[in-house]
N, C-alpha and C positions, 0 to 999 in steps of 0.2 A: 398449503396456505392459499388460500384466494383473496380477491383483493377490494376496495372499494372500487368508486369511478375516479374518483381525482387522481394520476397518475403522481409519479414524484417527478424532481427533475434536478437535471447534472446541468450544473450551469460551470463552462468551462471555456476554453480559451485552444488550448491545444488537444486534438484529438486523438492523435497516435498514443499520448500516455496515458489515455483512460479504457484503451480498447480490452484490457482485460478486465475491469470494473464493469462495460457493458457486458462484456461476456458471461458475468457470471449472474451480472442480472435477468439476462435473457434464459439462462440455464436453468432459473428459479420463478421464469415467467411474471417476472416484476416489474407490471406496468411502468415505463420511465420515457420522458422524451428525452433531447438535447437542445440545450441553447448554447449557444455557440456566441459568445461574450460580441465579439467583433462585431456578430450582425445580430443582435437581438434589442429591439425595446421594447417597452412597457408602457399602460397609460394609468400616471399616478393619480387619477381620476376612480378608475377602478376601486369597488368595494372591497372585492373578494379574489383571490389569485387562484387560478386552475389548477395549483399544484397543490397534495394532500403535503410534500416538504420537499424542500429544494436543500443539493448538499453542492456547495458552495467549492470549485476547484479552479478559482483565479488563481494567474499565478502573477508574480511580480516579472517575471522576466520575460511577458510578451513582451515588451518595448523592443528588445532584439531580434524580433518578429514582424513590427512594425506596425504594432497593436499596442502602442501606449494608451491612446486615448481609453482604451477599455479599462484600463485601471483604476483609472480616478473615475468613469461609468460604474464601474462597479460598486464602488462607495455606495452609490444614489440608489441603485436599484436592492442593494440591500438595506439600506435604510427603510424604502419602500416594504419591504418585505417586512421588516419588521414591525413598520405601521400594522400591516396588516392583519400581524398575528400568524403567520404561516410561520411550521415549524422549519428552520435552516440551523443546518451542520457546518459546523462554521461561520456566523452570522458575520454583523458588524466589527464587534470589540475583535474578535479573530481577524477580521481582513486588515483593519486598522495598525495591529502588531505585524501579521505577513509582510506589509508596504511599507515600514519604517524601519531601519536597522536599527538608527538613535531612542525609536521609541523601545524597542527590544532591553538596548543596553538603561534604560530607565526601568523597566521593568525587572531585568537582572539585579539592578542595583538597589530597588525595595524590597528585595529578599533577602539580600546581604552577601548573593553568591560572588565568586569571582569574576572577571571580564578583561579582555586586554586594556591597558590603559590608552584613553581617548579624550580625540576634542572633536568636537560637533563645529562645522564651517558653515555659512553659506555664501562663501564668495573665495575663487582660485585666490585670491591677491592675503586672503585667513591661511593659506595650507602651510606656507615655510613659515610664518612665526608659530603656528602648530607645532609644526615637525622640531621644530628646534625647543620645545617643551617635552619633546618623548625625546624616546631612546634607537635610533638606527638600528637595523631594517625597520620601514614605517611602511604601514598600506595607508592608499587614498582610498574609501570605499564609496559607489554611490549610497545614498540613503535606500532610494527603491533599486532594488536589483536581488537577481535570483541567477541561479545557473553559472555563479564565479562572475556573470558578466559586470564590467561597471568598476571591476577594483584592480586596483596599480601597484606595485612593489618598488622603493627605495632604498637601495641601499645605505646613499650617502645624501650631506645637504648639498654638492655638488652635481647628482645626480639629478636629482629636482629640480634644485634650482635650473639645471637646462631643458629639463623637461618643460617646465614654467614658464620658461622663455618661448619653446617652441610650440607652445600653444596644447600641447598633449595630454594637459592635466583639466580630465569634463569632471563635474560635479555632477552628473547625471538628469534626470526628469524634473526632480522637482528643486535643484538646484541648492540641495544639500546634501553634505557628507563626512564622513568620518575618515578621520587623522588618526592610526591606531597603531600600536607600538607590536611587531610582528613576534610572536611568537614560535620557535620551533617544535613542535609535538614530540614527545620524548617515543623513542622507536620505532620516529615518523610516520606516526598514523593520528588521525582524529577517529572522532565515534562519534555515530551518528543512532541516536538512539529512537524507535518509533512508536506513538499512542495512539488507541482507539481508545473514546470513550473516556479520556484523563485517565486509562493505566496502561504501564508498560505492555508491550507489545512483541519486543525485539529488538536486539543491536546489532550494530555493525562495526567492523574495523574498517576503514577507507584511508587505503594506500594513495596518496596523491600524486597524478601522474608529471607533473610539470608545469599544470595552470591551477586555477580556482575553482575550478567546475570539480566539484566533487558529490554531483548528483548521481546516485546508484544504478540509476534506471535504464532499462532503451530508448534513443529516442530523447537525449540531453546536449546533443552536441549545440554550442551556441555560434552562430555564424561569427566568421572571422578568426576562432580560435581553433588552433591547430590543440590535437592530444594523442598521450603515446599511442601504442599499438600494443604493447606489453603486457599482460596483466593473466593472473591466474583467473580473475572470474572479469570478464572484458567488460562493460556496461556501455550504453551508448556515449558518454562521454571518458572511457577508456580506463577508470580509475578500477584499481584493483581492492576487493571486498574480500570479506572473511568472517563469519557468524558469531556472535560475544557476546556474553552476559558481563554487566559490569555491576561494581558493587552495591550491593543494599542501598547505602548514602547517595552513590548515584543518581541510581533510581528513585528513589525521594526524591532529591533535587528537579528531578525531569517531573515530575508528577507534581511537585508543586508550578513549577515554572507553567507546565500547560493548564493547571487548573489558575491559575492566575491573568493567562495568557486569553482565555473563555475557547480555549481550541479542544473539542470535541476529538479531531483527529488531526494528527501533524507528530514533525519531530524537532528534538534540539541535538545540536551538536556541541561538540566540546572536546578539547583534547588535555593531554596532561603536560605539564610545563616539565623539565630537567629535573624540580626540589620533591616534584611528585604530588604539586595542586591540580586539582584539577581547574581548567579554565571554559566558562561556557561564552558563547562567541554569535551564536547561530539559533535563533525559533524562526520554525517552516510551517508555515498553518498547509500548504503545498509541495507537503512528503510525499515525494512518488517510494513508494515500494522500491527494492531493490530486484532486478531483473535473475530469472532464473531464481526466484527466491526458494521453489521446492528443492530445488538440490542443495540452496545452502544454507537453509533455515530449517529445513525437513517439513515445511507447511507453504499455505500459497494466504498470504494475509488479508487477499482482496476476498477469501473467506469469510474472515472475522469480519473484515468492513461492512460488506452485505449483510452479515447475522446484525451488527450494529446497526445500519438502514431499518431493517423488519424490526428489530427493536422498538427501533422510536415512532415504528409506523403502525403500533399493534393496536391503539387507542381508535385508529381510524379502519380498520380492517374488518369484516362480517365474515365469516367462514361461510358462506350460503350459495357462492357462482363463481363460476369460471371469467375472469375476463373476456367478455365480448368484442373489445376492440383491439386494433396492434394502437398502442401509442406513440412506438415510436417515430421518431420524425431523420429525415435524411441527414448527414452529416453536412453541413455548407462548407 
């Protein structure tokens, strides 16, 4: 396939977790640059954007990076983009759900699926008359946060309550968060289920190793947080993985939830409670794949991603030359 002249472009935040998404672009000779979220603008002046589609790989838990600001940037520039009319994988209504846990569990809740029970805070002095309306073990979650970072574990309202005292309990970036009644995963695993294109894709079982980062990928460790060492298939945040198809109904559920969600590509998670419901908890428009996915998926799904790219690029494509130029641009 050859290409037009507008290249596409990866607009992204962390580099190390897309380097096999470059890989395969380059393997397929698919003109793409990189922006690099942290240091890239825009002039919304501009008529027309240089990119034939931009696929959209913010994540929420720059902030533990020390790339907050790029967050709520990123809002603006896809807005922008959308003015424009350039096609993006993952536009607005997608980044909008990624950056909001609360907006998640509203969106869970106009489908009628299940979710832990919750109270939405925006201020520490809200979290113990919360907690004391659920039921012990409670997490504090931030609103915006990815990668486990951002959320707290209570057991008791003594245990809070000193936490509360000692200053320990942040409500995160945008100074909201969720009060949420913990649940244990029955055979202590959650599932992490992943879409291309609003259909199933692949699951996962995800062993959790002793924190919240239950990201599958290399290259998840979040600073500050220590994780096992243990694990049959090790990821960079330590958690142990195992390949699963889950039920019909499931998958339904996931397939409405991302076509509801306007996420192109991402996944949800969910685990099963002790009675045997299943409970969804987690939409990730910023699914990284799971590492070593060939060995334990039997496919490599940055695959399908790319065949899903060329898809959506085929309207702007002329089969008649080779790319003249490299487009790519250095990594900053």
């Amino acid at each position: 396939m050859t290409w037009s002249i507008k290249p596409i472009a990866i607009y992204y935040e962390h580099p190390a977790w897309f380097k096999p998404l470059f890989a395969e672009l380059e393997k397929r000779r698919v003109p793409f640059v990189r922006l690099n979220a942290a240091q890239y603008s825009y002039n919304p002046a501009e008529r027309e954007a240089p990119y034939s589609l931009v696929l959209n790989r913010m994540s929420p838990s720059a902030y533990t990076r020390g790339n907050a600001s790029s967050i709520f940037y990123s809002q603006q520039y896809l807005r922008h983009l959308e003015r424009l009319g350039v096609s993006v994988i993952n536009g607005i209504q997608a980044a909008l759900i990624e950056f909001s846990k609360a907006g998640q569990l509203e969106l869970l809740a106009s489908l009628g699926l299940n979710f832990p029970r919750t109270k939405v805070i925006n201020h520490v002095n809200q979290v113990l008359p919360a907690a004391k309306s659920l039921r012990f073990p409670i997490l504090v979650k931030a609103n915006i946060g990815g990668s486990g970072a951002g959320i707290l574990r209570f057991d008791s309202e003594a245990e809070l309550t000193k936490a509360i005292s000692l200053n320990q309990v942040s409500l995160g970036l945008d100074s909201v968060a969720l009060v949420q009644e913990y649940i244990a995963p029955k055979d202590g695993h959650i599932v992490r289920v992943e879409t291309v294109n609003g259909k199933f894709l692949y699951a996962i079982k995800v062993y959790p190793s002793g924190s919240f980062n239950l990201c599958p990928a290399d290259f998840c460790e979040v600073p500050g947080y220590t994780y096992s060492q243990a694990s049959i298939h090790k990821s960079g945040s330590g958690v142990t993985v195992e390949a699963y198809t889950p039920p019909a109904h499931i998958i339904q559920d996931v397939e409405r939830i991302v076509k509801s969600a306007r996420l192109d590509l991402g996944g949800v998670e969910y685990l099963v409670n002790h009675d045997g419901t299943p409970v969804y908890y987690d939409i990730n428009a910023l699914s990284n794949f799971v590492a070593n996915a060939t060995d334990i998926l039997g496919f490599d799904p940055y695959v399908n991603l790319v065949d899903y790219i060329e898809d959506r690029l085929k309207p702007v494509f002329e089969p008649d030359f080779e790319p003249a130029f490299d487009y790519e641009t250095p990594v900053l």
